[in-house]
C-alpha positions as CSV (number, residue, x, y, z in Angstrom):
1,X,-56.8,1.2,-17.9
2,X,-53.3,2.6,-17.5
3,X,-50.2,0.3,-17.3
4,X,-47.4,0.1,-15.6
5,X,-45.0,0.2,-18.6
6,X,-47.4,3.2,-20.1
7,X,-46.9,5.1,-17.1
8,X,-43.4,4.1,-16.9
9,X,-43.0,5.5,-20.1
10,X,-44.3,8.4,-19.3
11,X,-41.5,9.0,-16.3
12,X,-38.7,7.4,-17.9
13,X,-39.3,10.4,-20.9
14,X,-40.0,12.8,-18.1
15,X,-37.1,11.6,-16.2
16,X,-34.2,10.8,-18.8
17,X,-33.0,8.6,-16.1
18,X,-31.4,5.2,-16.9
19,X,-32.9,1.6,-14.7
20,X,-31.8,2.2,-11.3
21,X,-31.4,-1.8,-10.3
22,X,-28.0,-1.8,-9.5
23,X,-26.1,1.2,-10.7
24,X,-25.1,4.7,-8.6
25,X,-26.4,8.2,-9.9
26,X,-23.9,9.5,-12.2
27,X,-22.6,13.3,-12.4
28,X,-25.2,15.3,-13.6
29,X,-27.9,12.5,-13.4
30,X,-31.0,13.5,-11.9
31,X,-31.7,12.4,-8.7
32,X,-35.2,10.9,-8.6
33,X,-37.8,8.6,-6.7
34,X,-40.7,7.4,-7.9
35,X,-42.9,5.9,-5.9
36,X,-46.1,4.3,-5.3
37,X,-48.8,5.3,-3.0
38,X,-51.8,3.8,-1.5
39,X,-53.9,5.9,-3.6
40,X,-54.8,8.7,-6.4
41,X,-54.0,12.4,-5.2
42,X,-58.1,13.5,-4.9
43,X,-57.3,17.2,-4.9
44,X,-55.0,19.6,-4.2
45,X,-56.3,20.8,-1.6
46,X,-55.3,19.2,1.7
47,X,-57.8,21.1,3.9
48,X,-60.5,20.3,1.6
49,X,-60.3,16.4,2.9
50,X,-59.3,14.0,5.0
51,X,-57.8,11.6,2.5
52,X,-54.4,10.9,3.6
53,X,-53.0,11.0,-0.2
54,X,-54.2,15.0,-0.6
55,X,-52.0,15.4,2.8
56,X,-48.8,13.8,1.2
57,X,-49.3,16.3,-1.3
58,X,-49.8,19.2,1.6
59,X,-47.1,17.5,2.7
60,X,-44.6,18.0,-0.3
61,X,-45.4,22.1,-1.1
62,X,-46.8,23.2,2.3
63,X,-45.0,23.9,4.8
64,X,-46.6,24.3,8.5
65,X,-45.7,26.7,11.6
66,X,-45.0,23.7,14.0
67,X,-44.2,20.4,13.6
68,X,-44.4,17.2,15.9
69,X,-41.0,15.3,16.3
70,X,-40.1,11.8,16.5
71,X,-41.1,11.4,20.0
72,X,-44.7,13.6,19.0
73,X,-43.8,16.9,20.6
74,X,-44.8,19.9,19.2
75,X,-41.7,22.1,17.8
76,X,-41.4,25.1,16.2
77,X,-41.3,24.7,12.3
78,X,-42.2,28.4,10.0
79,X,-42.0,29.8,13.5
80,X,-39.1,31.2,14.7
81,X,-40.0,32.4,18.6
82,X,-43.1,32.1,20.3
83,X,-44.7,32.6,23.7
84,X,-47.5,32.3,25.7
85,X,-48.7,34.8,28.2
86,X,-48.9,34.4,32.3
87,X,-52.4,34.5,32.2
88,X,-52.5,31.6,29.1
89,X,-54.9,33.6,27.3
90,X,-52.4,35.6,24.6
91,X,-50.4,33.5,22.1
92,X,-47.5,34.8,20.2
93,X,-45.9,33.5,16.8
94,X,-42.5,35.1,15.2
95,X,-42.2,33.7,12.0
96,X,-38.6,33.2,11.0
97,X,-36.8,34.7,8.6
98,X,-36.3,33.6,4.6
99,X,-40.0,31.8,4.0
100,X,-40.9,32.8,0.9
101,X,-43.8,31.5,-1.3
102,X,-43.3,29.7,-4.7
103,X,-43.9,33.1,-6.6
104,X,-40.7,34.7,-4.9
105,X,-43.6,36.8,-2.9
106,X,-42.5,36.8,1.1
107,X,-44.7,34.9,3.5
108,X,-46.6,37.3,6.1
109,X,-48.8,36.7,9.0
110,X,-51.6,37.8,7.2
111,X,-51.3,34.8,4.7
112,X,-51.0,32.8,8.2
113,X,-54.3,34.0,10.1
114,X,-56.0,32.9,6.7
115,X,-54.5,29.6,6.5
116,X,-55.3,29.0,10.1
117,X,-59.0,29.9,10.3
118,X,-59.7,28.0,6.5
119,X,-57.8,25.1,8.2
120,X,-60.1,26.0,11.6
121,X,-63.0,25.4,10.0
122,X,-62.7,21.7,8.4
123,X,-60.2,20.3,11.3
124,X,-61.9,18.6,14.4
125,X,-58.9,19.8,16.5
126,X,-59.4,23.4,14.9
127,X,-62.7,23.8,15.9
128,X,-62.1,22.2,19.4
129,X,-60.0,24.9,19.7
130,X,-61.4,27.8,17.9
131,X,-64.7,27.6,20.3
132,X,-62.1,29.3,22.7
133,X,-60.7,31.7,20.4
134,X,-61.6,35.2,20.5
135,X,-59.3,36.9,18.3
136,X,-56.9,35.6,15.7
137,X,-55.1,38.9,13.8
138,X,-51.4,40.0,12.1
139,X,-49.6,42.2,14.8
140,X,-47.1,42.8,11.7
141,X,-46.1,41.4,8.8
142,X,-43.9,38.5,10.9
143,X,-46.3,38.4,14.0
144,X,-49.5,36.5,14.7
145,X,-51.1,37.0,17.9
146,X,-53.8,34.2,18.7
147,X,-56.1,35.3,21.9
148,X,-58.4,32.8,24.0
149,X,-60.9,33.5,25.5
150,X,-60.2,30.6,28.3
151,X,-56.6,28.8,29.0
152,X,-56.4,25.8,26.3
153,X,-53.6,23.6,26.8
154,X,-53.8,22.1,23.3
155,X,-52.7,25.1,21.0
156,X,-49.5,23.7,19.9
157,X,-50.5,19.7,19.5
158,X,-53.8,21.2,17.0
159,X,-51.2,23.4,15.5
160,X,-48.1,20.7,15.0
161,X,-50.6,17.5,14.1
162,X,-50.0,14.9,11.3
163,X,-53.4,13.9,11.6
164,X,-55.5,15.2,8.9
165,X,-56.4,18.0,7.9
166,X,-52.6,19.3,8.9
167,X,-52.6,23.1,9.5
168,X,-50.6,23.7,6.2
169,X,-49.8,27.4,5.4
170,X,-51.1,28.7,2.3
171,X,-51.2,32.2,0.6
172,X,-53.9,34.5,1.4
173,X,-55.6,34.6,-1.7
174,X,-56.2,30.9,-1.8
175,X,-56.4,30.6,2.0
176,X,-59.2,33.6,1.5
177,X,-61.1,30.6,-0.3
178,X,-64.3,29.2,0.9
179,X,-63.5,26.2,3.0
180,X,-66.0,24.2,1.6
181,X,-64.9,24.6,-2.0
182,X,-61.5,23.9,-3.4
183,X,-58.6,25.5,-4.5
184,X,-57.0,24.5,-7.8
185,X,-53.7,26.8,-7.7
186,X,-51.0,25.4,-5.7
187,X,-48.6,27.6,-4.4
188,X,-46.9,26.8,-1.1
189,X,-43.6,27.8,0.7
190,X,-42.3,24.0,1.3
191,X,-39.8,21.6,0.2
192,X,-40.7,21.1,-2.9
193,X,-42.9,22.4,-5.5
194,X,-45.4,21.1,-7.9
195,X,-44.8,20.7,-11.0
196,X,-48.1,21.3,-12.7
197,X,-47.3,21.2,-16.6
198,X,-45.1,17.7,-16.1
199,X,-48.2,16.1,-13.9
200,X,-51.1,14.2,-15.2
201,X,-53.3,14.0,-13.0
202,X,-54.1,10.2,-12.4
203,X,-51.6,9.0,-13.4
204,X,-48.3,10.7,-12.2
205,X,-47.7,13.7,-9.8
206,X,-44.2,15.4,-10.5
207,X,-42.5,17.8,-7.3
208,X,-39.6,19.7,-7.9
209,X,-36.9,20.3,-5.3
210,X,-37.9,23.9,-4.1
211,X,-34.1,25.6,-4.6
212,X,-35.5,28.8,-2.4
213,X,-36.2,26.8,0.4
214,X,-34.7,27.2,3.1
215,X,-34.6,24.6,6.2
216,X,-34.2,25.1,9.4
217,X,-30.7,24.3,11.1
218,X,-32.4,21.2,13.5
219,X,-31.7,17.2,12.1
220,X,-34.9,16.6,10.3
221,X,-37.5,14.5,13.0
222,X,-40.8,13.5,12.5
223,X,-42.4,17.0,10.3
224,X,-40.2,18.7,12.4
225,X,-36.6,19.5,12.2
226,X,-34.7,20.9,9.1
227,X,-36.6,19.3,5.8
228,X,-33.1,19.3,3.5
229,X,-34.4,18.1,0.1
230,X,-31.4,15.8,-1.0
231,X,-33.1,14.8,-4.2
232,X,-33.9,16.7,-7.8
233,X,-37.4,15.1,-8.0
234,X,-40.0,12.8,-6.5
235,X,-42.9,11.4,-8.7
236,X,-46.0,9.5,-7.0
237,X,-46.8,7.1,-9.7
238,X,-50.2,5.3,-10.1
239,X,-50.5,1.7,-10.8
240,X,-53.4,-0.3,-11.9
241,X,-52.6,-2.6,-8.4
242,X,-50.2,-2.6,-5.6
243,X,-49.0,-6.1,-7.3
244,X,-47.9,-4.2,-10.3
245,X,-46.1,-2.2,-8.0
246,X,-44.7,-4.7,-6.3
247,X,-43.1,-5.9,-9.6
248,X,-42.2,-2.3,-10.7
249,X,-39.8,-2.5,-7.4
250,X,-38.1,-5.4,-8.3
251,X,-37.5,-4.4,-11.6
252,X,-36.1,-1.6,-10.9
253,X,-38.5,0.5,-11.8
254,X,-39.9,2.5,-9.1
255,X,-38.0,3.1,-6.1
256,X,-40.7,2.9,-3.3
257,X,-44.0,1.3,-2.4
258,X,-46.2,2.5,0.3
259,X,-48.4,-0.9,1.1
260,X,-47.2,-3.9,-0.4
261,X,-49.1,-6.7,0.8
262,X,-48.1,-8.8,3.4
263,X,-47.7,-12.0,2.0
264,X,-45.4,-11.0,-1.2
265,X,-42.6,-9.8,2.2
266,X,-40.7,-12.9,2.0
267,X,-40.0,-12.5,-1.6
268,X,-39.0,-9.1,-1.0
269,X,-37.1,-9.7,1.8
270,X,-35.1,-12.4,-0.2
271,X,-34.4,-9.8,-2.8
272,X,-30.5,-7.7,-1.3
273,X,-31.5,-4.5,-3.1
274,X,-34.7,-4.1,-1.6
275,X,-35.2,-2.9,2.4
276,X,-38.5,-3.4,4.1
277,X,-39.0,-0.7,7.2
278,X,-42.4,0.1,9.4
279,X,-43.0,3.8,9.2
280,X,-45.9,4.5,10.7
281,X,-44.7,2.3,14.2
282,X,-48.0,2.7,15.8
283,X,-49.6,1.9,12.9
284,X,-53.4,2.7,11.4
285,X,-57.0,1.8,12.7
286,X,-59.2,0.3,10.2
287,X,-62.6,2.2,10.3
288,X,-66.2,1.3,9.7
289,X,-67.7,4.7,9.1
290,X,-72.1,4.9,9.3
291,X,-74.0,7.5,8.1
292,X,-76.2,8.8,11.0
293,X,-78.3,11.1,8.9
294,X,-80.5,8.7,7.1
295,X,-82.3,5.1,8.0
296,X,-80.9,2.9,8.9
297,X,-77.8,3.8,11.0
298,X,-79.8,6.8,12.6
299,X,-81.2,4.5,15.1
300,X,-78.6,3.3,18.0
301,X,-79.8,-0.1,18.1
302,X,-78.7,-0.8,14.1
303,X,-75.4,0.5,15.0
304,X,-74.7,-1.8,17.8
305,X,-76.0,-4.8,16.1
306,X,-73.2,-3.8,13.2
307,X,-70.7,-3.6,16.4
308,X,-71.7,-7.2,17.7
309,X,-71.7,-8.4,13.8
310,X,-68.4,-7.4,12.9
311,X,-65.0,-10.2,13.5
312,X,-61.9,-8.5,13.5
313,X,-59.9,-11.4,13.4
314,X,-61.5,-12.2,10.4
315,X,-60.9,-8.7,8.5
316,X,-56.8,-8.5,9.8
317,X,-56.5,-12.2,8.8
318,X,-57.6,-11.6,5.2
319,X,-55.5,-8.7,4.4
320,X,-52.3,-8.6,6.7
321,X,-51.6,-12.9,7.1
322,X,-49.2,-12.3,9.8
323,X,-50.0,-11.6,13.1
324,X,-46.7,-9.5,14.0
325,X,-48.7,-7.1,11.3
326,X,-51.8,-7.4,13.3
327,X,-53.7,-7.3,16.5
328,X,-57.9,-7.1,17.0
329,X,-58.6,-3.9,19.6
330,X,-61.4,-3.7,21.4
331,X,-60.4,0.3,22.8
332,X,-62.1,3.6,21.5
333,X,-58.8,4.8,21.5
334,X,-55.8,3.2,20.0
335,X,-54.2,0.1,21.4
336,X,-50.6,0.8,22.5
337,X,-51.6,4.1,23.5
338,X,-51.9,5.8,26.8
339,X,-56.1,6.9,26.3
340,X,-56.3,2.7,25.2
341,X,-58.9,1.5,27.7
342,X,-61.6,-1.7,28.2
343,X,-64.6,0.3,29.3
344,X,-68.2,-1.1,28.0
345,X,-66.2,-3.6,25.6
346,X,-68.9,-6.4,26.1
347,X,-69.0,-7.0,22.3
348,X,-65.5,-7.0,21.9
349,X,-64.9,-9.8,25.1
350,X,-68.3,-11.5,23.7
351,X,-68.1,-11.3,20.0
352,X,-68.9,-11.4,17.8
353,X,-72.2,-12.8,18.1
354,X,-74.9,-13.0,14.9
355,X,-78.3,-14.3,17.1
356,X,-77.4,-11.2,19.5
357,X,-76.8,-8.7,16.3
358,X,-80.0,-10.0,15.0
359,X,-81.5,-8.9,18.0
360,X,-80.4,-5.4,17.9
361,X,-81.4,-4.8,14.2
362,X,-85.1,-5.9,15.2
363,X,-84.9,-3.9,18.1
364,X,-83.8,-1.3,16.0
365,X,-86.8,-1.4,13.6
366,X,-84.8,-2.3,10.4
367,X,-86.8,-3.0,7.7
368,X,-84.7,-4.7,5.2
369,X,-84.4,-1.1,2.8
370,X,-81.1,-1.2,0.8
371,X,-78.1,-0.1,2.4
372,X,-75.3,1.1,0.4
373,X,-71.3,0.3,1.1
374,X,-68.9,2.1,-1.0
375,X,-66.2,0.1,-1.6
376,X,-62.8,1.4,-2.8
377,X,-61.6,-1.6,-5.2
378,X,-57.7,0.2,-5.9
379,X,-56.6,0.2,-2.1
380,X,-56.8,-3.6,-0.8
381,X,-57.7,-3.7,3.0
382,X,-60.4,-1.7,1.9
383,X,-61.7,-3.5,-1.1
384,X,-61.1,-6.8,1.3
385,X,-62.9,-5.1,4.4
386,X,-65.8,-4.1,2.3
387,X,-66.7,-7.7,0.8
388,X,-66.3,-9.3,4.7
389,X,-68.5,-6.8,5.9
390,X,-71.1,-7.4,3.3
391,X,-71.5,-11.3,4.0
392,X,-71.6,-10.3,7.9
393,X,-74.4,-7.8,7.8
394,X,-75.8,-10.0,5.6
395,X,-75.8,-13.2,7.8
396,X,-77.5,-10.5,10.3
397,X,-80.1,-9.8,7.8
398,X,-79.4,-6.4,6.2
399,X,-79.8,-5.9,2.4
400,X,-76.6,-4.6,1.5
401,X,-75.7,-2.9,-1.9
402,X,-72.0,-2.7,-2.9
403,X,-71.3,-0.1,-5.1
404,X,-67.6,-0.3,-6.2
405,X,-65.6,2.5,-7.1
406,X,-62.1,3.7,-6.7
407,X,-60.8,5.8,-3.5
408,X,-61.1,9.0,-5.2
409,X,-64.6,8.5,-6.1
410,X,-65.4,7.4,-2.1
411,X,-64.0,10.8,-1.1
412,X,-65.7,12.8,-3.4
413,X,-69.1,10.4,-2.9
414,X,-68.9,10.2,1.3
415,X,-69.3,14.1,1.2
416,X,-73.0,14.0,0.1
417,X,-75.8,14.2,2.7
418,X,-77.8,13.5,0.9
419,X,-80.3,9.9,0.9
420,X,-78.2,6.7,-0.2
421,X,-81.2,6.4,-3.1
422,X,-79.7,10.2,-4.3
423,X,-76.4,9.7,-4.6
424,X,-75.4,9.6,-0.8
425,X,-74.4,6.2,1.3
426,X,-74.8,4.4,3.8
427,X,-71.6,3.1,5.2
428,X,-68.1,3.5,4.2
429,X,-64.1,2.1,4.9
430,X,-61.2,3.5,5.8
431,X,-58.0,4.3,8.4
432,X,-56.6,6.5,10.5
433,X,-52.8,6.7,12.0
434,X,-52.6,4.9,15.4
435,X,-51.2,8.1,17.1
436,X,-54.5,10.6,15.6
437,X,-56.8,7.5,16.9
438,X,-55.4,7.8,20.1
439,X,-56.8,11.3,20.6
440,X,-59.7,12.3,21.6
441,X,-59.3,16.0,19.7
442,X,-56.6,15.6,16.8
443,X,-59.3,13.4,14.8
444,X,-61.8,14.6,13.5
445,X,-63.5,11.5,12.9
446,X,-63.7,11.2,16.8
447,X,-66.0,14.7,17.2
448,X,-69.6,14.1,17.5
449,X,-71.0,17.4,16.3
450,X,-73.6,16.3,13.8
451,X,-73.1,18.0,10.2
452,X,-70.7,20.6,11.5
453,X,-68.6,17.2,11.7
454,X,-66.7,14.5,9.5
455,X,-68.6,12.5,7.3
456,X,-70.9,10.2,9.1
457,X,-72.4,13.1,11.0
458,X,-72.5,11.3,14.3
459,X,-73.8,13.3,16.9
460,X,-74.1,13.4,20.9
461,X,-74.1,15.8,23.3
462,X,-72.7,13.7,26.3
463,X,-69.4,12.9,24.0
464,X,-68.6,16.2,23.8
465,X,-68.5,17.2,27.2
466,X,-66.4,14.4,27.6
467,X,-63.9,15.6,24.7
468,X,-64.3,19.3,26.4
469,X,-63.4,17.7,29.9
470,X,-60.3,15.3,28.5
471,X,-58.8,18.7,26.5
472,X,-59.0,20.5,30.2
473,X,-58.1,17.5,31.9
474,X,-54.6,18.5,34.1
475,X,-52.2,14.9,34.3
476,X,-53.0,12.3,31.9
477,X,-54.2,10.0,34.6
478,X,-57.4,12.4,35.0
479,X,-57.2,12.3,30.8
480,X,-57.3,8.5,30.9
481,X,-60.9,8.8,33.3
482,X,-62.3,11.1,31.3
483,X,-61.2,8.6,28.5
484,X,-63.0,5.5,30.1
485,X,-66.4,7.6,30.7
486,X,-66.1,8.7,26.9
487,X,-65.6,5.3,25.9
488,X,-68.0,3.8,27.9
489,X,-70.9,6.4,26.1
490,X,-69.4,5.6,22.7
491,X,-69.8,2.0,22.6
492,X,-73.8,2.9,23.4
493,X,-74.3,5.6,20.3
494,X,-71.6,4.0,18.3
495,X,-70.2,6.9,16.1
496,X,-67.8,4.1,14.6
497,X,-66.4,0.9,14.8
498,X,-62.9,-0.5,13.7
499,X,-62.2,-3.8,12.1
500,X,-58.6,-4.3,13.7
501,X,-54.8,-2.1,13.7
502,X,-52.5,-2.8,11.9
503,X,-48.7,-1.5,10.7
504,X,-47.9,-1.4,6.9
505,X,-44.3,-2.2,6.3
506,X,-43.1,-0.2,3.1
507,X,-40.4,-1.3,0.8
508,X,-37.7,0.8,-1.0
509,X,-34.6,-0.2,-3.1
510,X,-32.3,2.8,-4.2
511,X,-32.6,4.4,-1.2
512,X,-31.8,5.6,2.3
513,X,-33.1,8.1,5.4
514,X,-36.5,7.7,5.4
515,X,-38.4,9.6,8.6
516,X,-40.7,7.1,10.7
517,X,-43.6,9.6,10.8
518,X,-47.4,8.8,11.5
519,X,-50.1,9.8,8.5
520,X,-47.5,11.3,6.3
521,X,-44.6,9.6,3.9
522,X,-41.7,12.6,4.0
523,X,-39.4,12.5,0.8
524,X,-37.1,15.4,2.5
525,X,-34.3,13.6,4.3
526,X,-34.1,11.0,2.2
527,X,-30.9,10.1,-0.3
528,X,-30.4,8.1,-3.7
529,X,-27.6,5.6,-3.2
């Protein structure tokens, strides 16, 4: 296992950079933050996955043609002048002038149709919205013209999204790739740029300030705005545990952490160099993720009797301490958000409740074969999540194998179809940002289009009406109908559960301007002091 002073090491060589604890930059010092994440970078490809750490890299050497702002409205970002047609049907994108890829080549529209229809194929949102696109083509080298087939009033949210897979723009060649294999060359037109012969991989990722890039005039908000890099380099360092990180920040040593836990805050707060800020302000959703492909989460009746088993309180208790952290939710859709609703929430207002859970899993025809839960044992809520979810599906009466691994190797393991006995599983946890659970079409997780669809493979015909009717929906009161009728079918087939919400506070020392954005952590904007 790696260390924290190996690594350390490592950066400090790398870095030539003297302890930060108390002193400014001096002339000619680099300026650096290193930070720690929730999580191992899984690949670099950020359409390729959901996994929220291969979108902070998208989010470092990508760049995307719109952005949403701090209030969540779409806003132009690679694109310089657009416009829509009377008719609704005929979208058009000016790029603006100066993008330019990492290799000096220019961006074109070209390279943008291809990023658009790879990113088209994996999103949930992109797929929503390609079903009503008849043409996507390069008019010119600075002009891509995007024609419907119907009026869709969601082009520029699926466009602008933080929720992953972001619509990152990527060269043709690579963007050309198969979407269901990965690219390995990295070459964006963003903020920064990868520094591939510096990185090693597990254990440190190393982006340059991109000198070429050039930001747009707008004050930086949200992913929108203009992304001025105001540092020489950011490193995502890898730690055995977020404790050692945690003690990496107070020494000094690191500059960020992504998730401390909750119950080492008052120490922190106690410490003057060290700020502690919320980020993500509507926070994340902690999912419970079945497989519907194979026995026995196939059959509705298992699924509810998991719904019925499950304690929220419990799970947001054991991992976030506080309640000003946490809150259980009962809604499909996020709580504190305008689609939150109490439709067919029986088991929420009941529950849990083991003798009726029992029920449902005989009704359901379980017959006590294995099931498997992957359990990621570097990223905490989810290493404690999985153990209280064994010992409640087993005081229901399920056999349930733990097979512990780290996040990367849930990732690459929750892709397989195949039977939990050959490799594939049964059940897996993670999280989505409050804002992306709140929508019936930016997830992907929330589309029920069998193996066309995220991991899990839920499917249901009735749900997707109801997402077709909420995207043509006209005032968000008829949206929030739709809303209840979709959430009223989902608690029935069950293509998820959640375990609670919660917000993450981060903590930083050394630092200053960093971007409350939803799913993504930006490192433009933000200044060593």
């Amino acid at each position: 296992m790696t260390t924290r002073r190996e690594v350390l090491a490592g950066g400090a060589a790398l870095l030539a950079a003297p302890r930060l604890a108390n002193a400014q930059a001096r002339p000619g010092q680099p300026r650096v933050v290193r930070a720690v994440m929730h999580g191992d970078v899984p690949t670099f490809d950020p359409i390729w996955t959901t996994a929220n750490m291969a979108a902070y890299h998208g989010a470092m050497v990508y760049d995307t043609l719109f952005g949403t702002d701090a209030n969540g409205v779409p806003q132009p970002q690679m694109v310089n002048r657009h416009n829509v047609s009377d008719d609704r049907l005929t979208w058009t994108f000016e790029l603006r002038d100066g993008l330019r890829w990492h290799d000096g080549t220019p961006v074109t529209a070209a390279d943008c149709v291809a990023s658009i229809r790879r990113w088209a194929a994996r999103d949930g949102a992109g797929q929503h919205m390609f079903q009503r696109v008849r043409d996507l083509s390069a008019r010119d080298d600075k002009t891509v013209v995007m024609t419907l087939s119907e009026p869709y009033g969601l082009v520029l949210e699926a466009l602008s999204k933080t929720s992953t897979p972001i619509c990152f723009m990527m060269r043709r060649r690579e963007a050309e790739t198969d979407p269901m294999q990965r690219i390995s060359e990295v070459v964006g037109s963003g903020p920064f740029t990868l520094n591939q012969t510096e990185t090693r991989m597990g254990s440190r990722y190393v982006y340059d300030r991109n000198p070429n890039y050039v930001p747009r005039s707008e004050p930086a908000s949200g992913i929108a705005g203009g992304k001025r890099v105001l540092i020489d380099r950011a490193m995502f360092v890898n730690m055995p545990d977020v404790q050692t990180g945690v003690a990496a920040l107070q020494a000094g040593e690191v500059e960020f952490v992504e998730t401390p836990p909750i119950d080492v805050l008052p120490s922190l707060e106690g410490d003057r160099n060290i700020r502690i800020e919320i980020l993500n302000r509507l926070g994340q959703v902690g999912w419970i993720r079945l497989n519907f492909l194979h026995p026995p989460f196939n059959n509705p009746k298992v699924r509810q009797a998991v719904l019925w088993a499950v304690n929220q309180e419990n799970h947001m208790r054991a991992t976030f301490v506080d309640r000003r952290f946490y809150r259980t939710c009962g809604s499909l859709f996020t709580c504190g958000t305008p689609m939150e609703n109490d439709a067919n929430t029986e088991w929420f207002t009941r529950g849990p409740n083991v003798q009726r859970a029992r029920q449902l899993l005989q009704e359901g025809g379980y017959d006590g074969r294995p099931v498997v839960l992957l359990q990621a044992t570097n990223i905490l809520y989810m290493t404690n999540a999985a153990q209280l979810l064994a010992q409640e599906l087993r005081a229901i009466g399920m056999n349930i194998q733990v097979a512990p691994m780290d996040w990367s190797g849930v990732v690459q393991r929750r892709a397989v179809q195949a039977p939990p006995e050959q490799g594939g599983w049964n059940i897996f946890i993670t999280a989505a940002g409050g804002p992306a659970v709140g929508n019936p079409i930016a997830l992907a997780g929330h589309a029920a289009t069998g193996t066309r669809g995220w991991f899990g493979w839920p499917e249901d015909a009735r749900h997707e009406e109801l997402r077709n009717q909420w995207a043509a929906a006209p005032t968000p009161e008829a949206r929030l109908a739709v809303a209840r009728q979709m959430q009223e079918n989902a608690w029935n087939f069950v293509p998820h559960l959640y375990f609670g919400q919660w917000t993450q506070p981060v903590a930083y020392r050394g630092t200053r301007n960093w971007l409350p954005v939803p799913e993504v952590i930006p490192f433009w904007n933000v200044e060593r002091v």
